[in-house]
C-alpha positions in Angstrom: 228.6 33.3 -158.1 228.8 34.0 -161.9 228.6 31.5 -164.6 229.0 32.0 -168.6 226.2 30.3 -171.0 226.5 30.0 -174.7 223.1 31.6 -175.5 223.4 30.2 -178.9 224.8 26.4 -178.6 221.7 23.5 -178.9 218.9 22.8 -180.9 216.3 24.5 -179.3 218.8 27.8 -178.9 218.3 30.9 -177.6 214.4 30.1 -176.2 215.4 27.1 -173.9 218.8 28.6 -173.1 217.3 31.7 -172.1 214.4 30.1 -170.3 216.3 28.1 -168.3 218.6 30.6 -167.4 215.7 32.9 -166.1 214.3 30.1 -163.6 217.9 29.5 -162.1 218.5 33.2 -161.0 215.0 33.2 -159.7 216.2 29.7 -157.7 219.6 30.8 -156.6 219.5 34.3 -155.3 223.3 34.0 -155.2 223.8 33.6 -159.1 224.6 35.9 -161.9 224.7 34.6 -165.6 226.1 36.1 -168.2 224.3 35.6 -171.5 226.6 35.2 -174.7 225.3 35.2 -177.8 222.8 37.6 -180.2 221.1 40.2 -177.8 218.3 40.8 -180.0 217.4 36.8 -180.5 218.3 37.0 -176.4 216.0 40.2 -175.6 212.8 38.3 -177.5 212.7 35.7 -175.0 214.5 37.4 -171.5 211.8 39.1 -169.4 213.4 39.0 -165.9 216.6 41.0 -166.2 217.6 40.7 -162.6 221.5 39.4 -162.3 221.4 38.3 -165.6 223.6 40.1 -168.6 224.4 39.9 -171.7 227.7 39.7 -173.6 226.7 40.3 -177.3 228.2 38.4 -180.5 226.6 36.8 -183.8 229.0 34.9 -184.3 228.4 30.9 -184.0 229.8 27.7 -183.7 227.9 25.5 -185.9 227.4 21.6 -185.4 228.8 20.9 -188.9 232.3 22.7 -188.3 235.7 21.1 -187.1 235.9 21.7 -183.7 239.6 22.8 -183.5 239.8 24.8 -186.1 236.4 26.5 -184.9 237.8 27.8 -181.9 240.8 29.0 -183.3 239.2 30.8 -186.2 236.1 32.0 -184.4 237.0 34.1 -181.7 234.1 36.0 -181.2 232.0 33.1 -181.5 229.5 32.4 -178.4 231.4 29.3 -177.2 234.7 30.9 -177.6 233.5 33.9 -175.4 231.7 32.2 -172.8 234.9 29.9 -172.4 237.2 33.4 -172.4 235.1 34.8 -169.6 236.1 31.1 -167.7 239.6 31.7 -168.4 239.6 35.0 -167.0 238.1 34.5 -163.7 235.2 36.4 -164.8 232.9 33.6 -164.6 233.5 30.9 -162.0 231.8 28.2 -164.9 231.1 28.0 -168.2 228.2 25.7 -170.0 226.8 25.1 -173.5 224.8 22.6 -175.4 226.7 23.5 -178.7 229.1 21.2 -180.7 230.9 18.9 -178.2 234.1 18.5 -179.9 234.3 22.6 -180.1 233.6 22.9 -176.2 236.1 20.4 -175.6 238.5 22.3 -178.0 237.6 25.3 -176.4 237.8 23.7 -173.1 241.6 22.6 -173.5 243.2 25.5 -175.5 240.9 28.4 -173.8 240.3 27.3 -170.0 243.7 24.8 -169.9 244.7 21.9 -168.1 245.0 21.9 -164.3 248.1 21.4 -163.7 249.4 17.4 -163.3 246.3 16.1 -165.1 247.4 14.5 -168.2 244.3 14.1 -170.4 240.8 15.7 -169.3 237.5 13.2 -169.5 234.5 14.1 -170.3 231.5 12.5 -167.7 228.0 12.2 -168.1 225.5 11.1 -165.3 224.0 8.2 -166.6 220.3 6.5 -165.5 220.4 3.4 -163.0 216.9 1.2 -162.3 217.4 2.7 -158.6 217.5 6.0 -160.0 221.0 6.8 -158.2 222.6 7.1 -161.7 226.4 6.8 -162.3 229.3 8.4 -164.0 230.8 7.4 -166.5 234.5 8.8 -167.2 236.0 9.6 -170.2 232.8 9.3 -172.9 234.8 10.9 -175.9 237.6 13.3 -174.6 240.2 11.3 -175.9 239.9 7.8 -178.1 243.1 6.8 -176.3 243.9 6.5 -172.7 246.8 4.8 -170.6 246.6 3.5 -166.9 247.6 6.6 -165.6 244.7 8.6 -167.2 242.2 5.9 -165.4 243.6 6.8 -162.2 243.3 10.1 -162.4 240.1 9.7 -163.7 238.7 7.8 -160.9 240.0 10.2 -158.4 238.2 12.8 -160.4 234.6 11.6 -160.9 234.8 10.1 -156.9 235.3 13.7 -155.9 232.8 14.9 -158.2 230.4 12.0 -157.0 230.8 12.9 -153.3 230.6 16.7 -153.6 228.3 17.3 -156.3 226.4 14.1 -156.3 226.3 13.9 -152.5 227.3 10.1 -152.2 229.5 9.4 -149.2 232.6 7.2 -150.4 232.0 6.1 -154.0 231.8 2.6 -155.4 234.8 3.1 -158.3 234.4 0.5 -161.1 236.5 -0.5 -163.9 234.6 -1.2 -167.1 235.9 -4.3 -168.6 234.4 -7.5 -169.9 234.5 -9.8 -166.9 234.7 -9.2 -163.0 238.0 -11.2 -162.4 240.8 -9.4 -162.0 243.0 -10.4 -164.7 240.2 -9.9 -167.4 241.1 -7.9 -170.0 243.7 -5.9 -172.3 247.1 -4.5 -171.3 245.7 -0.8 -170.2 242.7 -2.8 -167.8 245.2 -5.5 -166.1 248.0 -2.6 -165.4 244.8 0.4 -164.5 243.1 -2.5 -162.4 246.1 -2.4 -160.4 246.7 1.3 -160.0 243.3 1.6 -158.7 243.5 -0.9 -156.4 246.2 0.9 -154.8 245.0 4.6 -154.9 243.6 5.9 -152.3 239.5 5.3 -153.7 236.6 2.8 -152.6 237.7 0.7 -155.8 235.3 -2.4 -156.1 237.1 -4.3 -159.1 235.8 -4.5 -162.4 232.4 -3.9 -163.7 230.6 -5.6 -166.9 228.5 -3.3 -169.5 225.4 -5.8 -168.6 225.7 -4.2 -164.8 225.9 -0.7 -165.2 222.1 0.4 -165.4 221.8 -2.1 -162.5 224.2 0.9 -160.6 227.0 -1.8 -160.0 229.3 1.9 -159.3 228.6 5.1 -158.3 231.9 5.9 -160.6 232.8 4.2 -164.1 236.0 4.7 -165.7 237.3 3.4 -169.3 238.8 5.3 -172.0 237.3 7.4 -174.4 236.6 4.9 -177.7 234.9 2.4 -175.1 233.2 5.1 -172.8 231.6 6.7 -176.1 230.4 3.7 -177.5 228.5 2.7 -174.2 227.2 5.7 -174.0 225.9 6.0 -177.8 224.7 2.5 -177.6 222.7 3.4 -173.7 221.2 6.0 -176.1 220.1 4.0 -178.8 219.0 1.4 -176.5 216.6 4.0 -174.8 215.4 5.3 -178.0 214.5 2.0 -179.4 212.3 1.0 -176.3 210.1 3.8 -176.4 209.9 3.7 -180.0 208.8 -0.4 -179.7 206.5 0.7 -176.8 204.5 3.2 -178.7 204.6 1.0 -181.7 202.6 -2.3 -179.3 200.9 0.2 -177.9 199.3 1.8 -180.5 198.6 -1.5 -182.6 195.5 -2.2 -181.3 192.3 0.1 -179.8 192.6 -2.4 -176.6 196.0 -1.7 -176.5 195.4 2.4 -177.2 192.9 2.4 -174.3 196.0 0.9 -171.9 198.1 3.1 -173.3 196.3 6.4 -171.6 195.7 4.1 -168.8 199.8 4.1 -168.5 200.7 7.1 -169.9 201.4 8.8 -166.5 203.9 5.9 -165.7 205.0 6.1 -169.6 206.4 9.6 -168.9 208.3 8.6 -165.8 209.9 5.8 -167.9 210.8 8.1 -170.7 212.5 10.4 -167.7 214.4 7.6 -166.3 216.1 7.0 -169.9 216.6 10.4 -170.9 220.0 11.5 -168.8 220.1 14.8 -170.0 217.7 15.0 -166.7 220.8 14.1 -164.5 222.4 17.6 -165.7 225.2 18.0 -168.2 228.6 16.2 -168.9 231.6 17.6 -167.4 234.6 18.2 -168.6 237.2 17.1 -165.5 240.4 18.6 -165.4 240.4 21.8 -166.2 241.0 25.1 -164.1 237.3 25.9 -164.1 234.3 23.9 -164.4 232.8 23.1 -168.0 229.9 21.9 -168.6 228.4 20.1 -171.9 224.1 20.1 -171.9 222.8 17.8 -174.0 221.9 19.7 -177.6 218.5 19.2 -177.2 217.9 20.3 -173.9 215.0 21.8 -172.8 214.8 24.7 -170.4 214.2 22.3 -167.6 217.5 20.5 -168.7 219.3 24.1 -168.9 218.5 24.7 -165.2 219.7 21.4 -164.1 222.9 21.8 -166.0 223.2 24.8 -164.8 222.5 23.6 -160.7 225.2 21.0 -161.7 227.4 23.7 -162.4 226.5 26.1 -159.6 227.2 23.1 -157.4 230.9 22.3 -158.7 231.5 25.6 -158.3 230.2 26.2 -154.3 231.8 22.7 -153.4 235.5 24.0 -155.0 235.4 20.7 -157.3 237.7 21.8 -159.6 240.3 22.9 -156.1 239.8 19.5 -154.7 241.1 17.4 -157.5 244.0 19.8 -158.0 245.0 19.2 -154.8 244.1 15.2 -155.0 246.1 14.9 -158.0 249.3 16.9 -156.7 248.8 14.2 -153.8 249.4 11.5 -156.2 251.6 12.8 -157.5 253.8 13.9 -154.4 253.1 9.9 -153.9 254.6 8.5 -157.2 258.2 10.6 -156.8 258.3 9.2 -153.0 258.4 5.4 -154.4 
């Protein structure tokens, strides 16, 4: 199995990228990674050459550039080329933790549609108090979605969930603001009822309040609303830790729990942080992308890049071509 890395994409890029990299072919004996980026900045930090290459470029997409016009200026940047090699069948996945809109871009225009899927989502893995986690489908491919992009959606992320994620039958939720089925705007009232007729465990709607309570194994919304829950799980997380160290730290008392609790602390932090559920990915495309979290660490590169080894070996990206032609086939019958 071969996959493509942008060596250069994330914060802590090319050490973490590298590192992580380095502990998946030493995992998977049945993986080879392609390194894209600098070779020098690569060589500093790569000690275990085995079924791991390098494709050389300097170029770089940067976090401040548009992403469009990025990819179609900067060919030989790292994202661009690890993307190309995913077009070309020379790598059966691509991943990067660069600029988000840029692999989305790059995504679209480079890799391309599958065929019959109208809008691609972008899904995260997302924590639950179980520690099951969800998905949450589309987080920022596209602002704008209609009923039919919901459907597809769902059918995505369940296949995703069952293959990748290993949970048998999916719970498939609609995120709206109330449970009853005619809650709602126009594109939740007409996508509640597509759903409820497609071939998927759909459970009915599902309220922001439930979602870290793992009401679904698989969320759908459109993008706007899917990005803002997301950014505002985030902050959420953020500001808990940051109001936990503050009380705890007030007081020597309180300093003296604190070490008490820090083991428990760290497993808290882990729970919020979903960059340890692996990377987003970018449904509905002809190979499997996959967006780490820019400040991955190296033990958040090899997850992401386990995720992507996974979608690869269970032919995700096959299975919802051939779901979605189903559908398809289904809507020209009636």
């Amino acid at each position: 199995m071969k996959l493509a890395i942008d060596a250069m994409g994330g914060d802590h890029a090319p050490k973490e990228i590298v590192l992580g990299a380095m502990k998946a072919v030493q995992t998977f004996p049945d993986l080879h990674i392609t390194l894209v980026g600098d070779e020098a900045k690569i060589n500093e930090i790569l000690t275990a050459h085995e079924r791991i290459s390098i494709l050389h470029t300097t170029e770089l997409i940067l976090g401040t550039d548009e992403p469009v016009k990025a990819v179609r200026r900067k060919k030989t940047a790292s994202m661009v080329l690890t993307a190309q090699l995913a077009a070309d069948g020379l790598a059966d996945a691509c991943l990067s933790a660069g600029n988000t809109g840029a692999l989305m871009a790059a995504g679209l225009f480079i890799v391309g549609r599958i065929e019959g899927i109208d809008r691609p989502a972008l899904a995260p893995t997302l924590p639950t108090i179980g520690g099951e986690g969800f998905l949450l489908l589309d987080v920022g491919a596209n602002a704008d979605a209609k009923p039919e992009h919901l459907q597809q959606y769902a059918i995505m992320g369940s296949i995703y969930s069952e293959k990748v994620r290993g949970i048998k039958n999916p719970r498939v939720g609609l995120l709206n603001i109330g449970t009853e089925e005619k809650k709602g705007n126009e594109l939740t009232k007409l996508a509640f009822d597509l759903l409820k007729n497609a071939d998927l465990n759909f459970i009915g709607n599902v309220e922001a309040r439930d979602l870290l309570d793992g009401a679904a194994d698989v969320v759908v919304t459109d993008g706007f609303t899917g990005n803002m829950v997301l950014k505002t799980l985030e902050g959420t997380a953020l500001f808990i830790m940051k109001m936990l160290k503050s009380s705890l730290m007030s007081s020597f008392t309180s300093k003296l729990g604190a070490a008490i609790l820090k083991p428990n602390l760290k497993q808290l932090k882990g729970k919020l942080d979903y960059s340890e559920y692996g990377g987003a990915a970018l449904f509905g495309l002809k190979a499997p992308v996959i967006k780490a979290h820019g400040s991955s660490n190296a033990q958040s590169i090899f997850i992401a890049i386990k995720q992507t080894r996974e979608m690869v070996a269970n032919h995700v990206v096959d299975l919802i071509r051939k779901s979605v032609e189903e559908a398809n086939s289904a809507k020209i019958e009636q």
